[in-house]
N, C-alpha and C positions, 0 to 999 in steps of 0.2 A: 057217400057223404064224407067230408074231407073239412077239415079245421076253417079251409076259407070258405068251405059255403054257407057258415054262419054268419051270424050277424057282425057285422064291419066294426071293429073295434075302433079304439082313438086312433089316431093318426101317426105312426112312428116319429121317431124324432128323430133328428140327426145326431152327429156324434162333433159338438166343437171343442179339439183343443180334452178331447177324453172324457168329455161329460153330455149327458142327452140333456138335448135343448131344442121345445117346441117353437113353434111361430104362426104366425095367422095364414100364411098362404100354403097350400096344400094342392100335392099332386096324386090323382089315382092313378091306381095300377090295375091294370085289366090283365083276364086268364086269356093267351090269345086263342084256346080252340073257341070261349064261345064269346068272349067280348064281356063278360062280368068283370064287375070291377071285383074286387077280391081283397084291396087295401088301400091306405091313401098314407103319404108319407109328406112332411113336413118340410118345406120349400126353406132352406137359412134366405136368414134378410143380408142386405148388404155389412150390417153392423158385424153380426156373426161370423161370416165370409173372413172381413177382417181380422176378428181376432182370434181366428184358425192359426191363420198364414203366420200371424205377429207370434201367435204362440209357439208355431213352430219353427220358426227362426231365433226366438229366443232360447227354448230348449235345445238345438240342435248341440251345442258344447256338453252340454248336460249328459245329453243322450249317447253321446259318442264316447263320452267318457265311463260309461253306466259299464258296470262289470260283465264278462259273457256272461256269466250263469245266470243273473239279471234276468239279460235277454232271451237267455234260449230256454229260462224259464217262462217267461211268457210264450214262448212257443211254445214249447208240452204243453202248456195248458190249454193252449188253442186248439193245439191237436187233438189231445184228450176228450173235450168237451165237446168240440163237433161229432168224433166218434159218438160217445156220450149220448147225441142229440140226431144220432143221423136221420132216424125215419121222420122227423119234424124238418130237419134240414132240407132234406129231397123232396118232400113235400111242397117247403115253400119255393124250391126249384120248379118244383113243374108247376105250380102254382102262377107263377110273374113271367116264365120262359116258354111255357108249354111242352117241353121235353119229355119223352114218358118217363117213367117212373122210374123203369129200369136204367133210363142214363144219368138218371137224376143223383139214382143211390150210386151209381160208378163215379158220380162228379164229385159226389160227399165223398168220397173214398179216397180220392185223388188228394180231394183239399187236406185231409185226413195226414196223408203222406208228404205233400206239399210243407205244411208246417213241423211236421218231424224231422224232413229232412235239413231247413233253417235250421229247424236248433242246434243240430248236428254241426253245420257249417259253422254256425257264428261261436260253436265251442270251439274249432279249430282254424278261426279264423286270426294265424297268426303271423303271416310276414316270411321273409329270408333273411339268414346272416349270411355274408358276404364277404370272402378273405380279397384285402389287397394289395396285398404285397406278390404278387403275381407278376408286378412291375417295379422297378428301384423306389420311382415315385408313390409309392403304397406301400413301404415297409412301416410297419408297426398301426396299420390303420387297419381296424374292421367295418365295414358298412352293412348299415341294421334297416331292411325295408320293410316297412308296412301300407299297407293301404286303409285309407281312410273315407270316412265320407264326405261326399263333395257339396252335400249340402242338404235340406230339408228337399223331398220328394212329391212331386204331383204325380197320380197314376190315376190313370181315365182308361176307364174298363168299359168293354165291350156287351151287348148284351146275350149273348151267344153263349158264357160258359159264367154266368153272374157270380157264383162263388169260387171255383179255380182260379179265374184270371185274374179276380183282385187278390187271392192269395199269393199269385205270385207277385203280383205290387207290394203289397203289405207284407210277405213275409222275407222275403233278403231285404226290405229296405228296416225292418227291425233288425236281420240278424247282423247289418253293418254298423246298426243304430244310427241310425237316418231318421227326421221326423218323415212321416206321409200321412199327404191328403189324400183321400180317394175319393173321386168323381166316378162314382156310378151312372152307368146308361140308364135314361129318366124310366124307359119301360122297365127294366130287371133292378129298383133296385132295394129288394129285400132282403137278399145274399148279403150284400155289404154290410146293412145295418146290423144285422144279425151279427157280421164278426166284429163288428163296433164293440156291439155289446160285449162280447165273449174277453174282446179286450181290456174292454173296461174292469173286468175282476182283474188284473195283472196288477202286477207293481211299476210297472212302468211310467216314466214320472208323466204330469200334465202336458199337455201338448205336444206328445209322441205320436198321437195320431187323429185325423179327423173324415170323418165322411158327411160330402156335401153332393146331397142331389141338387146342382143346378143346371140351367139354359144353357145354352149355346154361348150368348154373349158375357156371360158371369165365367166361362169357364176360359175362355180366351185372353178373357185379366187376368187369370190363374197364371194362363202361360207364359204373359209376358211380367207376369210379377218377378225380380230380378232376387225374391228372399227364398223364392222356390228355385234353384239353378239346374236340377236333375225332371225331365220330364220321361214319363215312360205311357206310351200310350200304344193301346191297342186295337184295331178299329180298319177303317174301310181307306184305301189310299190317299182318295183327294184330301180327305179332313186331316190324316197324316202328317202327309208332306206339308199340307198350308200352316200347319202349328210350327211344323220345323222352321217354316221360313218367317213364320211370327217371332220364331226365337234363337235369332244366327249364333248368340254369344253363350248356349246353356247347352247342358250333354243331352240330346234328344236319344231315346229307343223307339225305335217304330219294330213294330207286328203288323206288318197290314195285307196279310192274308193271300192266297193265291189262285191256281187251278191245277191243284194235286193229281197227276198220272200216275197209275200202275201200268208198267211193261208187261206183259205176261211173253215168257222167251218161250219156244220152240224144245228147249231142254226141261220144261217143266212139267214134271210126273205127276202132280195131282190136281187136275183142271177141277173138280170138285173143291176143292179145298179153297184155290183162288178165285173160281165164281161166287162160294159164299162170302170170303172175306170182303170182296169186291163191290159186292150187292149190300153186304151189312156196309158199311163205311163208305159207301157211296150217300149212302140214304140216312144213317146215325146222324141225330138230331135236327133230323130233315132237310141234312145235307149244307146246315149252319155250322159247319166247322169250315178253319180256314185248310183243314189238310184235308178235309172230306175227299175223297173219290170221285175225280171229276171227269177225266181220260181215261179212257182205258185203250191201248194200243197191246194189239196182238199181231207175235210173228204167225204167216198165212198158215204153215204146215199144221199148227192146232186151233185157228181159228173156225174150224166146221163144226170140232168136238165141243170146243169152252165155249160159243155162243148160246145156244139151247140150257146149255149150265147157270147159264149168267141171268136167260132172260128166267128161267125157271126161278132161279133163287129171288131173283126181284119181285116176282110178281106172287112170291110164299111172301111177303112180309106184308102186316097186317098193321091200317092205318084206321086213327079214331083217337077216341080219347084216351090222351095222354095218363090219366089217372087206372086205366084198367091196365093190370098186369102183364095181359096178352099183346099191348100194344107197342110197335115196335118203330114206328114211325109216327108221330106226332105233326100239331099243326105249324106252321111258320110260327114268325113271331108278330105279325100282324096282317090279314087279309091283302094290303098295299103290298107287302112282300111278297105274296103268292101270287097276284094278278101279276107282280112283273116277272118270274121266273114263267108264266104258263106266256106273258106276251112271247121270250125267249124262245122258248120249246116252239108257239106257233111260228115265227119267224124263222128260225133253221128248217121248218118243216118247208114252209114256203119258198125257201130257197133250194132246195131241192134234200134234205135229209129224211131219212126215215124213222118212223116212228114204230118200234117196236113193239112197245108195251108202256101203259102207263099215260100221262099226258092230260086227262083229269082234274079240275079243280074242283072243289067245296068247302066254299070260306075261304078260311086261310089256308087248309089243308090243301097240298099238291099230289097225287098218283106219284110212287117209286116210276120213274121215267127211264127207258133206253130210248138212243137214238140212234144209229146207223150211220154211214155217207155225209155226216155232217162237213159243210163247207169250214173251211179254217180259220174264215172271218167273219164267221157266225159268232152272237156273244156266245152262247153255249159253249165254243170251244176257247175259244179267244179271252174272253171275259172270264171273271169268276159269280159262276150261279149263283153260288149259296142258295141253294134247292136241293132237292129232292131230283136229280138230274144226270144220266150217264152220257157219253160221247163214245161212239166206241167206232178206233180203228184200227185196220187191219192190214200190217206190212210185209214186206218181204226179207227185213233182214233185222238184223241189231243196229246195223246203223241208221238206217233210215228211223227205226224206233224212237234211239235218240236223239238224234236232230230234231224228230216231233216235238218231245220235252223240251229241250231246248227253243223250240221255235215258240215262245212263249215272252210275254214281260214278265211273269211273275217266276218266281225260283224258292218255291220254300222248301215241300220235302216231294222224291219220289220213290212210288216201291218199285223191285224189281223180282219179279218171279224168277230162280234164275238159279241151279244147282251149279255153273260152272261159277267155279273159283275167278276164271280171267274176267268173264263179263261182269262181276262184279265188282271189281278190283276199276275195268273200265268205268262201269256208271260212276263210282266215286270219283275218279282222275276226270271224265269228260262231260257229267250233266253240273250244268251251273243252277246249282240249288243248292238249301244250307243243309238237307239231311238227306242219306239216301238209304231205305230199307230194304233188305235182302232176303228174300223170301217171304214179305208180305207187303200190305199197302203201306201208302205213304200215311198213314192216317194215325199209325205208331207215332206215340208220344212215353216216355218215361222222364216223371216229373223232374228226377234231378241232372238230364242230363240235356246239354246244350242244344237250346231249340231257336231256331229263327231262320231267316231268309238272305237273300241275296236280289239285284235288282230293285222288280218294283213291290217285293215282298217285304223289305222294310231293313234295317239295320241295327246293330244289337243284336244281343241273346238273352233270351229268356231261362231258365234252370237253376236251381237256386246259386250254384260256384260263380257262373258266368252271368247270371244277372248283378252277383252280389261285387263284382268287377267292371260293372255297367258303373253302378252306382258311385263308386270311390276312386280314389287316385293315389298313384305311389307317391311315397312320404319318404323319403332316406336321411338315415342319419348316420356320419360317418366320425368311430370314434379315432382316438389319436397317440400314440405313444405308449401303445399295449404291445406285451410280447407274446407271437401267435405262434 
């Protein structure tokens, strides 16, 4: 028994402009392992909507001006209190996501760290002095840069990581002091309200920040509203890209996800080691992550050893409800997702790939899946699953390995199994991707440091430095008749 299988409380409310505010049309949220509704959250009216936006445009001077400690006191606090609050937190994670349990509390944990490390930032978030007299024409002048914010923030969060991902919308676009709206994904969005709330204790003035569960078409006014100028979204490519070209004149960040390869090299001494990690993070959060383990490309000389490793560790991991401790793979995020990842798996199959282990559906739940011989223009390898789904193949050299990675549209992160110094030194100089890990999967993330893609994986970075340089634009001020 768990908080949401009781009985359905009022209807959460949104957060306009820093204050909760109900309204009459209301969205439920269902658990996706068995389809219970679990909560219903408060739909803003058009009125509301407006005086989000208005509010945040009017406070943005306000905000920007608000002292650090201000701000990155409302960060510790955030931080603090999700701690505070984690096994309720993780809870209503797996509650609206389905995630087990155990990714749930690793996601609280992250958020946890996410918000510490803003506050961190926006204490030391202070600019360059600049000598110029470097040149005749720069004698006696010093130049003072700072970066600023470029404007109130819309951040449209994913439903795949409900509380991380708007953390990191929500927390650089505070530590710059930036207003932000946050448009949660209509299925996850408990995470968000939640840190509505959490902000709402801060001091931070009115209309620093708002969360709105709306539609498709309500969120698309969002983007072309010209009072929001910074859009940061994270999410699946088409929807992506088509917001970017809804909005040619505003600073867009796109996340939009990929098909993460692990190389496993010929020099690498612990096939036990990269079969688990491979198998876990292949399958972590059932395979709803955008860096999940999607390839796996093996040099031949250990591909007889690491296969049997791999298919073993996959087929140890234990699926079911996300609420029991033991389980390690959870259900998609709604049945419609798991019929299209099992059509996937049946069509590579049918085209001539093999099926190793796994491949299974019930409900929304997909089988940890390997596949063998998969053609290269199968979605499975081509596409990104987002499933529950391995690819696995098997080369003869380094280069050909990475030319595989490479033979991709998408470029976000890859791992590489890999003790030599040189081959490593190469994935960095030669895979066109935005991160590349060295000695484990791609599926490594650490919150504060520079995360995002290249290609059709999206543009911008994510991490609190480099998001918070997403957001803002240099300012110089240059003074005049001083002696340096």
């Amino acid at each position: 028994m768990n908080a949401f299988e009781e009985e359905l409380p009022t209807p959460r409310p949104a957060w306009i402009a820093g204050r909760a505010e109900r309204s009459d049309q209301t969205l439920p949220v269902h658990h996706p392992f068995d389809g219970d509704e679990i909560a219903s959250v408060c739909v803003p009216t058009a009125d509301q909507v407006e005086r989000a936006v208005a509010a945040a445009a009017e406070v943005a001077r306000e905000l920007r001006t608000t002292p650090a400690h201000v701000r990155a006191a409302a960060l510790d606090h955030v931080s603090r209190a999700l701690a505070e609050r984690a096994e309720e937190v993780a809870e209503t994670i797996t509650a609206e996501n389905g995630k087990p349990l155990r990714w749930a509390t690793i996601e609280v944990n992250r958020a946890v760290s996410t918000f510490r490390f803003a506050a961190e930032e926006a204490r030391r978030f202070t600019g360059e002095v600049q000598r110029l007299d470097t040149d005749p024409g720069g004698v006696g002048r010093l130049a003072v840069t700072r970066r600023v914010p470029r404007g109130p923030v819309l951040g449209i969060a994913p439903f795949n990581f409900p509380l991380n991902l708007v953390a990191h919308k929500v927390a650089p676009a505070i530590a710059v002091g930036a207003p932000i709206i946050v448009k949660p994904a209509p299925r996850t969005p408990l995470s968000a309200l939640l840190l509505g709330e959490l902000l709402a204790e801060t001091d931070l003035p009115e209309g620093a920040f708002s969360v709105l569960v709306v539609g498709n078409e309500d969120t698309r006014a969002l983007v072309k509203d010209p009072r929001l100028p910074v859009v940061s979204f994270t999410g699946s490519g088409p929807v992506g890209w088509s917001l970017m070209d809804a909005a040619p004149r505003k600073q867009v960040v796109l996340e939009l996800g990929g098909n993460g390869a692990a190389v496993v090299c010929a020099d690498w001494p612990d096939l036990d080691f990269a079969a688990s990690r491979i198998a876990t993070f292949g399958n972590y959060q059932a395979g709803q992550s955008c860096i999940a383990v999607q390839r796996v490309i093996v040099e031949r000389p250990v591909a007889e050893a690491f296969l049997p490793k791999l298919l073993d560790a996959v087929g140890a991991l234990k699926t079911g409800d996300p609420h029991d401790p033991s389980v390690e793979v959870g259900p998609l995020v709604d049945e419609a997702a798991a019929e299209r990842v099992s059509k996937w798996v049946d069509e590579a199959v049918g085209a001539g790939a093999r099926l190793l282990v796994g491949g299974k559906r019930d409900g929304a739940t997909v089988e940890p899946t390997v596949l063998s011989e998969v053609p290269h223009d199968a979605k499975v390898w081509a596409e990104e699953v987002f499933g529950p789904v391995l690819a696995v193949s098997v080369v003869d050299s380094v280069d050909e390995a990475f030319a595989q990675v490479n033979d991709s549209q998408y470029g976000l992160q890859t791992g590489v199994f890999t003790r030599d110094v040189r081959v490593a030194f190469r994935a960095r100089a030669e895979l066109d991707v935005g991160g590349v890990i060295v000695g484990d999967v791609p599926s490594f993330r650490a919150d504060q440091m520079p995360y995002g893609g290249v290609k059709a994986s999206g543009v911008g970075r994510e991490g609190l430095r480099s998001a918070m340089a997403d957001l803002t634009e240099e300012r110089v001020m240059v003074l005049t008749g001083l002696e340096l």
